[in-house]
N, C-alpha and C positions, 0 to 999 in steps of 0.2 A: 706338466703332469696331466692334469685330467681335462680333456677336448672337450668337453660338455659346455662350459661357459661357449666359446669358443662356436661353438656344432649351434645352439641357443639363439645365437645373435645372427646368423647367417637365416637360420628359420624367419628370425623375425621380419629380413627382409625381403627374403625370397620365400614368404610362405607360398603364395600366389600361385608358385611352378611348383607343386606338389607332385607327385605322385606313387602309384603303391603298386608292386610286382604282382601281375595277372598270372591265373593258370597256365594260361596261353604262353605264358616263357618272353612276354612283352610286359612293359609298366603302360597302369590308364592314367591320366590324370585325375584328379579327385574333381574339381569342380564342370567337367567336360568331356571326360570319358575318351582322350584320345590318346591313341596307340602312342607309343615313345619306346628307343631303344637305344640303351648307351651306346656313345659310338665308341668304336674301336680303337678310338688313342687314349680313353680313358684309362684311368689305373684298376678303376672297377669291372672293367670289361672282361677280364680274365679271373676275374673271383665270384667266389659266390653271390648272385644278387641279392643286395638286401631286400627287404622289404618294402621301405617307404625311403623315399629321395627327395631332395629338392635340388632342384638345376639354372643353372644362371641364364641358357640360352637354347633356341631348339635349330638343327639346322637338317634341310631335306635334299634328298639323295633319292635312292631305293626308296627309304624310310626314314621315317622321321627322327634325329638321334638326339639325347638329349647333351649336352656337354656343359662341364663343369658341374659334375654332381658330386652331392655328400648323401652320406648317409644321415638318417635323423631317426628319431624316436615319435610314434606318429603322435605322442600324447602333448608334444611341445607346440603342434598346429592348435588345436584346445584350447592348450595353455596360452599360447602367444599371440592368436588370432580368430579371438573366439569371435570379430567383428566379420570375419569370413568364414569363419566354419563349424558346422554345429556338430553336436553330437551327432552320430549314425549316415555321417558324409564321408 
């Protein structure tokens, strides 16, 4: 039924590989500011990009892509690791 526990527990371990959809049509990462872009075997690559991701692995080509991303909710970084992330990051 509902992916939220589920979405929850993966944040808690990969809060670390954060990151949130730029103007620029690229995700920055939150604690380091570097360009990331899903790669193209992903499921997400052909949908609309979410907002905020967190990704298990980054691998470079072209460009940097991230792989193995979910989508998350960015207020579960806060909530889950507030040891690495503060308000207004």
């Amino acid at each position: 039924g509902d992916p939220d526990p589920v979405l929850r527990c993966i944040v808690s371990g990969f809060f670390a590989n954060a990151a949130k959809f730029h103007s620029t049509g690229a995700y920055r990462t939150i604690r380091d500011d570097h360009e990331l872009h899903i790669h193209p075997t992903s499921v997400l690559y052909a949908e609309k990009p979410p907002r905020w991701v967190v990704y298990n692995e980054v691998i470079q080509t072209a460009k940097y892509y991230m792989r193995d991303v979910t989508a998350i909710e960015s207020a579960w970084l806060l909530e889950l690791a507030p040891h690495f992330y503060q308000q207004g990051t």
